[in-house]
C-alpha positions in Angstrom: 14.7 -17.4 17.8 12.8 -15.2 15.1 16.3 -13.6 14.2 17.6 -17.3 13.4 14.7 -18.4 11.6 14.7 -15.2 9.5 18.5 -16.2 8.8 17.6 -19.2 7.4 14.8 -18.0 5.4 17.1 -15.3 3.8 20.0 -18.1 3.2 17.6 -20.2 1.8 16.1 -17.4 -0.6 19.5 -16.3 -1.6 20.4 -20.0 -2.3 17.8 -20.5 -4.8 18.6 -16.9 -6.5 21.9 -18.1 -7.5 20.9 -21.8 -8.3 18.2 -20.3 -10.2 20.9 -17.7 -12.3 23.4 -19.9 -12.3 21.0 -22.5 -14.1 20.3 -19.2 -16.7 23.8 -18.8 -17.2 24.2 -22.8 -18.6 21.1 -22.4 -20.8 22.9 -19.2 -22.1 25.9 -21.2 -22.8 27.8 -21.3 -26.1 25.5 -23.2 -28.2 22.8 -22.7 -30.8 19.4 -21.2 -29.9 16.7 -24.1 -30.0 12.7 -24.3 -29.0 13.8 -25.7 -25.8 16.6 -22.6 -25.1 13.4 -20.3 -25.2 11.6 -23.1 -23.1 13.8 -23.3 -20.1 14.8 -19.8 -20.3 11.0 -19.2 -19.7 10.8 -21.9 -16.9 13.7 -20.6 -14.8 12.5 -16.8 -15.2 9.4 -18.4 -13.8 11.5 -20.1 -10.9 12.9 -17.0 -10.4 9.3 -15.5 -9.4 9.7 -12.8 -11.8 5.5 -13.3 -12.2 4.2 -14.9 -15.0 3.6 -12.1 -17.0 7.3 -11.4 -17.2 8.8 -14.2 -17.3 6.1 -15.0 -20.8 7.5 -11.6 -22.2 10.7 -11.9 -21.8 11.6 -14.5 -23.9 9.2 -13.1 -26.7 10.7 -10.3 -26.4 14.4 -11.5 -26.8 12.6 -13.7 -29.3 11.8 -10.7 -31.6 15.2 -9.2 -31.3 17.2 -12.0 -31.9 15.3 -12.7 -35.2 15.6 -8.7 -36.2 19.3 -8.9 -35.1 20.3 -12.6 -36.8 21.5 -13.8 -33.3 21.9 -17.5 -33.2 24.4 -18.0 -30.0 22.9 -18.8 -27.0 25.8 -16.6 -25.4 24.6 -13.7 -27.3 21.5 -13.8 -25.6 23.2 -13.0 -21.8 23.6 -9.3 -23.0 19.9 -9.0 -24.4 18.4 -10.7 -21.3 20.8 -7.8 -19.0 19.4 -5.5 -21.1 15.8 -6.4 -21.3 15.4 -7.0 -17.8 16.9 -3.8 -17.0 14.4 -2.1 -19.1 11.5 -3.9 -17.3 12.5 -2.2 -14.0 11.1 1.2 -12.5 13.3 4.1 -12.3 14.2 4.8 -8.7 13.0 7.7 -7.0 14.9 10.6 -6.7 16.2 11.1 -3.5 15.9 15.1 -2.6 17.9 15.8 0.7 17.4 19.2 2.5 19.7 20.6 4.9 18.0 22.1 8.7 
């Protein structure tokens, strides 16, 4: 029983992942960067639980660069946001195998 409820739960969570990216992906469409594309890029980074923090920075951040960069194209933006998020994670540790 706790092995089908932890199905669900994971279904569910990987359900609203790709809703919530998918959504992304339409803001970052090919239109013109408005107010409201930073506003609901900022609202779905918040539905993705990236923490507020992030998902406040972000958008300032890509913000900043498209200004220095003269981006206007919402589709431009997909490429920053890969990049900027990437940026914002911790390297991984390095794995150090030893042989017995």
């Amino acid at each position: 029983m706790a092995e089908n409820m932890f199905s669900r739960w994971k279904e569910g969570l990987a359900r609203t992942s790709k809703a919530t990216f998918g959504r992304i992906a339409t803001v970052l469409g090919a239109t013109e960067i408005t107010e409201e594309t930073w506003d609901e890029l900022e609202a779905l980074l918040i539905q993705a639980d990236m923490g507020v923090e992030t998902a406040l920075d972000v958008p300032d951040a890509l913000r900043r660069r498209a200004a220095a960069e003269g981006i206007t194209r919402t589709a431009d933006l997909r490429d920053l946001l890969r990049e900027e998020l990437r940026r914002r994670l911790d390297e991984p540790p390095v794995l150090a195998f030893t042989s017995r």
